[in-house]
C-alpha positions as CSV (number, residue, x, y, z in Angstrom):
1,X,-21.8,-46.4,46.4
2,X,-22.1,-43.4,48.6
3,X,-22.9,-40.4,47.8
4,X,-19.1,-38.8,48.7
5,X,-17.8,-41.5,47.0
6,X,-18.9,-40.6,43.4
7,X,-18.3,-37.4,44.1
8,X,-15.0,-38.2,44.7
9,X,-14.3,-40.3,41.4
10,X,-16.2,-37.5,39.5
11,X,-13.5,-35.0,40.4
12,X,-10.8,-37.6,39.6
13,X,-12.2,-38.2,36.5
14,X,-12.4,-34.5,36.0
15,X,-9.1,-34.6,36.2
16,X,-7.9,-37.2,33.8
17,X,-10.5,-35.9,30.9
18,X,-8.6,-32.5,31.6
19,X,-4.8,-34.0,30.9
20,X,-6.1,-35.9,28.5
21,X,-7.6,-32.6,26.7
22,X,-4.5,-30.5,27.1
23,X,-2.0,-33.6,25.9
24,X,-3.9,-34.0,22.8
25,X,-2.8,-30.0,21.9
26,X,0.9,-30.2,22.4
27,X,1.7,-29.8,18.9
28,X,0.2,-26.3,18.7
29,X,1.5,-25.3,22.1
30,X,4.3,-26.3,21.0
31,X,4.0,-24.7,17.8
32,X,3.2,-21.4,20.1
33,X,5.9,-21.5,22.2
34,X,9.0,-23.0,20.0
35,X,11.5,-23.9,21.8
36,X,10.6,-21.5,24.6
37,X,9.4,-22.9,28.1
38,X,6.4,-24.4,28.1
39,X,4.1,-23.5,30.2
40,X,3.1,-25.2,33.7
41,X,-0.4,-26.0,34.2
42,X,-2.7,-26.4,38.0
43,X,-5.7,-28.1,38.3
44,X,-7.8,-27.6,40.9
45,X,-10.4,-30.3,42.5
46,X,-13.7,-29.0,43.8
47,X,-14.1,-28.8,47.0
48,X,-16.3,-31.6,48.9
49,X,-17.6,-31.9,52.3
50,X,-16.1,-35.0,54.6
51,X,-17.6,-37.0,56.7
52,X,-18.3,-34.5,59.6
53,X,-19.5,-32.1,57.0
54,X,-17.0,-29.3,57.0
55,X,-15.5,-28.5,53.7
56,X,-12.6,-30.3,52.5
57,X,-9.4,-28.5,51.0
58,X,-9.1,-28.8,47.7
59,X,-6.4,-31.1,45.7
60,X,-4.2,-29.3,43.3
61,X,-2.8,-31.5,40.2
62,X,0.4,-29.3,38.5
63,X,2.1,-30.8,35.1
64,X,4.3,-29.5,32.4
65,X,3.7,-30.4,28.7
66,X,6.5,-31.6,27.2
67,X,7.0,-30.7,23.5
68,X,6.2,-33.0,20.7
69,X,8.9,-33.9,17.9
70,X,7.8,-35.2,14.7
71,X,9.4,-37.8,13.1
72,X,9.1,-36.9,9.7
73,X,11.8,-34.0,10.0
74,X,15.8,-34.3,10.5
75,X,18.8,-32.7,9.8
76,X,19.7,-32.3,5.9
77,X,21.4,-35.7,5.0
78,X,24.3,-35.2,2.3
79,X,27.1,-38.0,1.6
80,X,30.5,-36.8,2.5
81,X,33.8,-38.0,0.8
82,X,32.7,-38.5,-2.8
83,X,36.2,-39.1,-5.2
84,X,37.1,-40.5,-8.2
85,X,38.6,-43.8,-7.7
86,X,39.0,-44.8,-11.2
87,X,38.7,-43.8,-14.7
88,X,38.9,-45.1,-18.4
89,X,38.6,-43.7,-22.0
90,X,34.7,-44.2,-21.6
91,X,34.3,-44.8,-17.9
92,X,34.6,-42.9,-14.8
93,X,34.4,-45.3,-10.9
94,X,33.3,-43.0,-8.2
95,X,33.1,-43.6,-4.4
96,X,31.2,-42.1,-1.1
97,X,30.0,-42.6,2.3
98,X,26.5,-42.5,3.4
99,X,25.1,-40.3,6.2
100,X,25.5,-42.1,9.5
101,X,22.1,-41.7,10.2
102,X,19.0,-43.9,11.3
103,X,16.7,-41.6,8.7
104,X,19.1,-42.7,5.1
105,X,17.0,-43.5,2.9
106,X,18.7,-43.9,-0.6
107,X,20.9,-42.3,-3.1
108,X,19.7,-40.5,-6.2
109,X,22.7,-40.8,-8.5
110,X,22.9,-38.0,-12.0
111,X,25.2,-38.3,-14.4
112,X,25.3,-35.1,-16.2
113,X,22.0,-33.6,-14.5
114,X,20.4,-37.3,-15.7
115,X,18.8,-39.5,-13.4
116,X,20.6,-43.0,-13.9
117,X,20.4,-44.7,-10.6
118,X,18.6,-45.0,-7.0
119,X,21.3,-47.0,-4.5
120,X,21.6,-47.6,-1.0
121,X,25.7,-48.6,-2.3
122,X,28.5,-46.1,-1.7
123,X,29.9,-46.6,-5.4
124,X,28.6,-45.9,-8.7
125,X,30.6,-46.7,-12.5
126,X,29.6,-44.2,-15.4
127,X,29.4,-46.1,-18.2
128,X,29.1,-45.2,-22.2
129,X,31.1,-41.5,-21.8
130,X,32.7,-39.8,-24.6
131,X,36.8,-39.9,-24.2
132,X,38.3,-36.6,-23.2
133,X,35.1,-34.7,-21.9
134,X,34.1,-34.2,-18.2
135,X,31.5,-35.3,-16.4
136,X,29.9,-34.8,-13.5
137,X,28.2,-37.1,-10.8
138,X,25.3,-35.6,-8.4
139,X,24.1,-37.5,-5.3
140,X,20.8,-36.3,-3.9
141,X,19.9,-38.4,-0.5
142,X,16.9,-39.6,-0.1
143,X,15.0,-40.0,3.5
144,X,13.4,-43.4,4.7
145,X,10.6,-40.8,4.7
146,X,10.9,-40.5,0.8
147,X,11.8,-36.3,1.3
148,X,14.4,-35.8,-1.1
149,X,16.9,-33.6,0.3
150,X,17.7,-30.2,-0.7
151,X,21.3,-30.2,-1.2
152,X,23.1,-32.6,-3.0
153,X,27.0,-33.2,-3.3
154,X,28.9,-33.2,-7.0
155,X,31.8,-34.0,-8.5
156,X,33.4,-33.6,-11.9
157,X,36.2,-35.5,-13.5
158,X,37.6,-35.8,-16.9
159,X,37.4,-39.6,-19.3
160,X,41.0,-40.3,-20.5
161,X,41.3,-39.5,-24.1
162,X,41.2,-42.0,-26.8
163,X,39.0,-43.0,-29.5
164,X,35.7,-43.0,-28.8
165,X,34.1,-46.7,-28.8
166,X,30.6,-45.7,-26.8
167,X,27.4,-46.0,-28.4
168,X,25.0,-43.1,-28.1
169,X,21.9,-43.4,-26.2
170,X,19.1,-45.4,-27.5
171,X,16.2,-43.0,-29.2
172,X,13.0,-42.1,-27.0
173,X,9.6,-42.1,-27.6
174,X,8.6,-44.1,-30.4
175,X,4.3,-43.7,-31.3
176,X,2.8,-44.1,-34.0
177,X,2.0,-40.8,-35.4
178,X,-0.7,-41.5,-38.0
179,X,-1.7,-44.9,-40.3
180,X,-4.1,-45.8,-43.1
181,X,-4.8,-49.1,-45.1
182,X,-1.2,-48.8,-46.7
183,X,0.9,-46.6,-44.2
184,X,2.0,-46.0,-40.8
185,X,4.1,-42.9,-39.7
186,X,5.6,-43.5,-36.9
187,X,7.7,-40.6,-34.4
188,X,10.3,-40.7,-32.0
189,X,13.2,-38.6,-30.0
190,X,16.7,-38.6,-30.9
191,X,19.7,-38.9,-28.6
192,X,20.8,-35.2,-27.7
193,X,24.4,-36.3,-27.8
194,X,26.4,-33.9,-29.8
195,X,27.9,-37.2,-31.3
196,X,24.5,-38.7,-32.4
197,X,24.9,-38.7,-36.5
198,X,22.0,-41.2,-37.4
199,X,18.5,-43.7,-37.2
200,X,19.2,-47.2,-38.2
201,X,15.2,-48.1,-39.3
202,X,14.0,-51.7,-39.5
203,X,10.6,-52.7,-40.9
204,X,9.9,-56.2,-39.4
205,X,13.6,-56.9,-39.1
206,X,14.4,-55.4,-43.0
207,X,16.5,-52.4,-42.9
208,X,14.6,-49.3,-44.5
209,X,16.6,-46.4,-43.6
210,X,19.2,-45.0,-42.0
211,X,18.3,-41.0,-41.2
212,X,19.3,-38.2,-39.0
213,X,15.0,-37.3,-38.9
214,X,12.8,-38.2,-36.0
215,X,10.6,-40.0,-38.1
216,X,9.8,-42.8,-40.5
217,X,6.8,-43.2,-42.7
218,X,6.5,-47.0,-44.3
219,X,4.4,-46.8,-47.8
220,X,3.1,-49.6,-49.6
221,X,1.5,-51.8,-46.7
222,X,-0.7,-54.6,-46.8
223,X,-4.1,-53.4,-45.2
224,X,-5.2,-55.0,-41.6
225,X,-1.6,-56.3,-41.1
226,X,1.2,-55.9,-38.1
227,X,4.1,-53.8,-38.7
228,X,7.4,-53.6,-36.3
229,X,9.4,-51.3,-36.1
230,X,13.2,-51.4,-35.0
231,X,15.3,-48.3,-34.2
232,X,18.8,-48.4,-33.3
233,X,21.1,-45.4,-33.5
234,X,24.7,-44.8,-34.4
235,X,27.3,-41.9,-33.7
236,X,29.8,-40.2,-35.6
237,X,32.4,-42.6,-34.8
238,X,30.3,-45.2,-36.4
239,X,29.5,-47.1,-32.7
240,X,26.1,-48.5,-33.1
241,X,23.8,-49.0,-29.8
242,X,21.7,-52.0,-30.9
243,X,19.5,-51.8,-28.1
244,X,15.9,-52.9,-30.0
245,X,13.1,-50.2,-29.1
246,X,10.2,-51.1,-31.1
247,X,6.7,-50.2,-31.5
248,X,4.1,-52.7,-33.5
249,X,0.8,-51.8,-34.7
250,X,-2.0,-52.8,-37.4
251,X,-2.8,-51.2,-40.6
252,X,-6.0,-50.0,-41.3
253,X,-9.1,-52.3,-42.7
254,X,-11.7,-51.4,-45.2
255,X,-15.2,-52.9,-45.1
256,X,-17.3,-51.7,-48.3
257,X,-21.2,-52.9,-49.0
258,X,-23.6,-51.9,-50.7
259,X,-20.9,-49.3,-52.5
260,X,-20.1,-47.6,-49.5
261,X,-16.9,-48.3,-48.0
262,X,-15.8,-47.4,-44.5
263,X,-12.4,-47.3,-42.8
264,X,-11.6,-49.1,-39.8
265,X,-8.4,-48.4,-37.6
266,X,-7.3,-50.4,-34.0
């Protein structure tokens, strides 16, 4: 190779490491320059000497950046056309359309500011209401990105009146709050319905209790044993969810030699 040659791919290498260098900082010229013109750049070659000696002119390379876009960002996507369709004594059948867009995601569905549903459907039935109250339905729209949009679309609607026949919501929470040999408290949340009017307790399927407290403290155990416990709850119209939440654990053992007892809980 001679030696005008390498020169030669020197400078045109020059040139490409150069691009190469001012592509990789589009962002933060963009960034610089918004949505403004960008900027046109020039590069010049060095000059070189050909073959009689005499100096060459210099090339000139000129090239605009063009700005990046990234694809995590769009245009807030909302659901448009969201009605009632239907609606019963305890039930309320609403309707939408999804954004027309290639960055949907999914649907968070509230009832009543609670989270009860993530679709990709354009329908949703609200299920277990109270007759004669309103309700409202809010649909926050998820990207395929997972960016949960800022603002979401609602709707309220009334249940037809009539005698109430849902069952409150199931109770939350359940732990066991202490235990010894012969005891076990255990804890739990009640439904914040206004409706909500009682506990139904079982103890290894026996019902114990019925109460309007949080808790329930079982006496008179058998030590190193398994206890279950069963809560359903019931409202004031006497409708009874008998969805089983349950917690099981062991009572306490004691070990004693030599006099000297010690307790032992798992």
């Amino acid at each position: 190779m001679t030696t005008k040659t390498g020169k030669a791919l020197l400078s045109v290498l020059a040139v490409l490491v150069a691009i190469g260098l001012l592509a990789s900082v589009g962002v933060i010229i963009k960034n610089k320059f918004s949505e403004k013109e960008l900027p046109v750049y020039v590069i010049d070659t060095p000059e070189m000497k050909n073959e009689t000696g005499s100096q060459a002119n210099a090339s000139k390379f000129t090239f605009k950046l063009e700005p990046i876009v990234s694809q995590g960002k769009n245009e807030t996507l909302k659901i448009k056309n969201l009605e009632v369709k239907d609606s019963g004594t305890t039930w309320i059948y609403w309707t939408w359309e999804n954004p027309e867009n290639e960055n949907f995601g999914k649907c968070m569905i509230y009832i009543n500011d609670r989270n009860v549903k993530n679709t990709t459907r354009e329908y949703y039935n609200a299920t277990n209401l109270n007759p004669g109250t309103n309700n409202t339905i809010k649909i926050c729209v998820v990207d395929k990105y997972g960016v949960k949009q800022s603002e979401c679309v609602s709707s309220s609607a009334m249940t037809l009146e009539g005698r109430d026949t849902a069952p409150p919501s199931p109770i939350d929470n359940l732990a066991v709050e202490s235990k010894t040999t012969t005891s076990i408290k255990w804890t739990w949340t009640n439904p914040s319905e206004s409706d909500f009017d009682k506990a139904i307790v079982y103890i290894n399927g026996i019902n114990v209790k019925n109460t309007t407290e949080n808790y329930y403290e079982a006496k008179g155990l058998a030590q190193n044993t398994i206890y279950t416990i069963t809560v359903h709850t019931m409202d004031t119209e006497g409708n009874i969810n008998t969805q089983n939440v349950t917690n099981s654990t062991r009572t306490c053992l004691d070990v004693c030699s030599f006099g000297k007892c010690r307790t032992y809980c798992v």
